[in-house]
N, C-alpha and C positions, 0 to 999 in steps of 0.2 A: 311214599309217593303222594304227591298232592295230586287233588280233585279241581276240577274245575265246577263246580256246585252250583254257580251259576246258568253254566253249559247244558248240566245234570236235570237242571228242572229245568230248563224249557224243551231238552230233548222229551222229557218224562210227560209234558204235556202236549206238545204237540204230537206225541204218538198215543195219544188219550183222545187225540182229537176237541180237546176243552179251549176255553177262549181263557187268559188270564181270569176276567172275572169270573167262570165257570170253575177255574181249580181254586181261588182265593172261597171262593161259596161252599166249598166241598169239604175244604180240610182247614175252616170256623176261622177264616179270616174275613176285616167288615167291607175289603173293598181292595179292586184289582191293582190298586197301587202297593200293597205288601207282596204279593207276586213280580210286581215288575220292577220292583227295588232288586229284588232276591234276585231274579233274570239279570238286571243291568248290574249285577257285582254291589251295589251298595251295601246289601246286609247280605247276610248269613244267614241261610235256615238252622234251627236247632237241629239233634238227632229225631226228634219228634216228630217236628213237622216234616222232615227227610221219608220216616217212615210213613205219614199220612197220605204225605203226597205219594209214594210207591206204591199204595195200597191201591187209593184211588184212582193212578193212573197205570197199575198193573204192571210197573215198572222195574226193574232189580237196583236195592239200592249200588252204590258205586264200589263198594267193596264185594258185594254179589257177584258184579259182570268181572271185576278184578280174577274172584276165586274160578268160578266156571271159563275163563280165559287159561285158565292153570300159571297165573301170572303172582296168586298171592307168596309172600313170605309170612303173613300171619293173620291170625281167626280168631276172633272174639265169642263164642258161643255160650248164651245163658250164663254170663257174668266172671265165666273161667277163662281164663287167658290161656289159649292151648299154644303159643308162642311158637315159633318155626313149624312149617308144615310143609313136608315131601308127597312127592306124587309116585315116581315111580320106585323109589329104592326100597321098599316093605313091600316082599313079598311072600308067599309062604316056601317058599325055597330057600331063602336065607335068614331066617328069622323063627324060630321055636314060636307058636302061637299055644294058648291055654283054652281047651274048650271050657266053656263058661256050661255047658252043661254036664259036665263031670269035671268040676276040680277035686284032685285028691288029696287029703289034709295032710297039706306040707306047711312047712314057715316059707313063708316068701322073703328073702332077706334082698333083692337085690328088681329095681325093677323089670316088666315083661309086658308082652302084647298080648292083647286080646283084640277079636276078631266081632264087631256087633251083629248078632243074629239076626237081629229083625228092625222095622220100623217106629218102633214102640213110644223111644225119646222122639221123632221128628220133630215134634213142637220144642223141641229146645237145640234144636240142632244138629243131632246125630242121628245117623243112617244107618241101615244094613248095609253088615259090609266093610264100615269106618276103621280103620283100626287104632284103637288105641293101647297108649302106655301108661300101665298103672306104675305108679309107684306106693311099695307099702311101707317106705322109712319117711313118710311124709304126715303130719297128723293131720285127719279131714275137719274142715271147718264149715259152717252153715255155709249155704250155697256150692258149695264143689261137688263136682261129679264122683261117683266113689264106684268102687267094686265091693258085693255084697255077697258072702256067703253063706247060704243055709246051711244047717244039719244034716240035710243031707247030699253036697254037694254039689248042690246046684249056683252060680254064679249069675249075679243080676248087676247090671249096670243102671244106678240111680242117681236122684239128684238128691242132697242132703237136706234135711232143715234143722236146724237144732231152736228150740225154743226157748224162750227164758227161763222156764223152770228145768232146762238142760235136758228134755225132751227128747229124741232123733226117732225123726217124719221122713221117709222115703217117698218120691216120684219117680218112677220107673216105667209107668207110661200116661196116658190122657188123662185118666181118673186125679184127683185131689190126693197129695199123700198122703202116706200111712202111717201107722205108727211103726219104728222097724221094731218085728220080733226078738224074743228075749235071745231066739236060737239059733239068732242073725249077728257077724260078725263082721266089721270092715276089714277087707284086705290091705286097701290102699286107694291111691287118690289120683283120679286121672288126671297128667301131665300133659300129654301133646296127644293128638288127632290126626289120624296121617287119612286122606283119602284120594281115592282113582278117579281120575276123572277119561273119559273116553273106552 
């Protein structure tokens, strides 16, 4: 689906109540003529300045109002392509979920859903609630969402880092990651993102 981006930012500021010159001042442009290029279709805002200007005008960027519309077919979240995304067809009636606080040491040979507990990832995208599907025939690479399991059964939904000296740094919620434990394990690697909306 294309955007009209142009549309996007002057709806975004006149519901900010800003004069061009007020949103070009805001989001470190030198003068109301880069706004009103961007308004009359001449140029393009980067994703950048997309998001500056959202921030500062409180606005959802265009794929935002798409998702809360229940209108997406697909989600970009913290660098992972979570690629098709369903609203109502995952439920807990037709879908086997794994609590993530008691997984039992199994081999997982085939992918599954988990069900996100809490609020924890928000800053990267995921919700309580969300369900996702791991896949454990997939190999995790720095940046991918992964499924973590401790020693003693507990399951963490993180975000990967691997370092140059082959390292693996875990975020799993606000705090700066970690280093993952010796007696931590990846399951697998989150693929698609399903959530509810209404």
């Amino acid at each position: 689906m294309q955007y009209n981006l142009a549309q996007w930012v002057a709806n975004a500021r006149k519901q900010a109540n800003l004069t061009q010159e007020e949103l070009a001042e805001a989001i470190g442009f030198s003068g109301k003529g880069s706004v009103s290029a961007i308004e009359n279709g001449r140029n393009k805002p980067t994703f950048d300045i997309m998001v500056k200007i959202s921030e500062v005008c409180n606005y959802p960027l265009p794929y935002q109002n798409q998702v809360i519309n229940n209108n997406a077919t697909h989600i970009q979240v913290g660098g992972n392509n979570f690629g098709e995304v369903s609203y109502s067809n995952i439920t807990e009636n037709n879908h086997a979920f794994i609590n993530l606080d008691n997984i039992t040491q199994q081999d997982f040979i085939k992918p599954f859903i988990v069900k996100v507990p809490n609020n924890d990832l928000h800053s990267e995208g995921i919700f309580k609630d969300d369900m996702l599907t791991i896949n454990p025939n997939i190999t995790a690479n720095h940046g991918n969402f992964v499924l973590v399991l401790s020693t003693y059964g507990r399951g963490l939904i993180a975000k990967l880092f691997i370092d140059l000296k082959n390292q693996y740094a875990l975020k799993h919620n606000e705090s700066n990651p970690e280093l993952m434990p010796d007696d931590a394990r990846i399951i697998g690697v989150v693929t698609d993102l399903n959530r509810k909306f209404g």
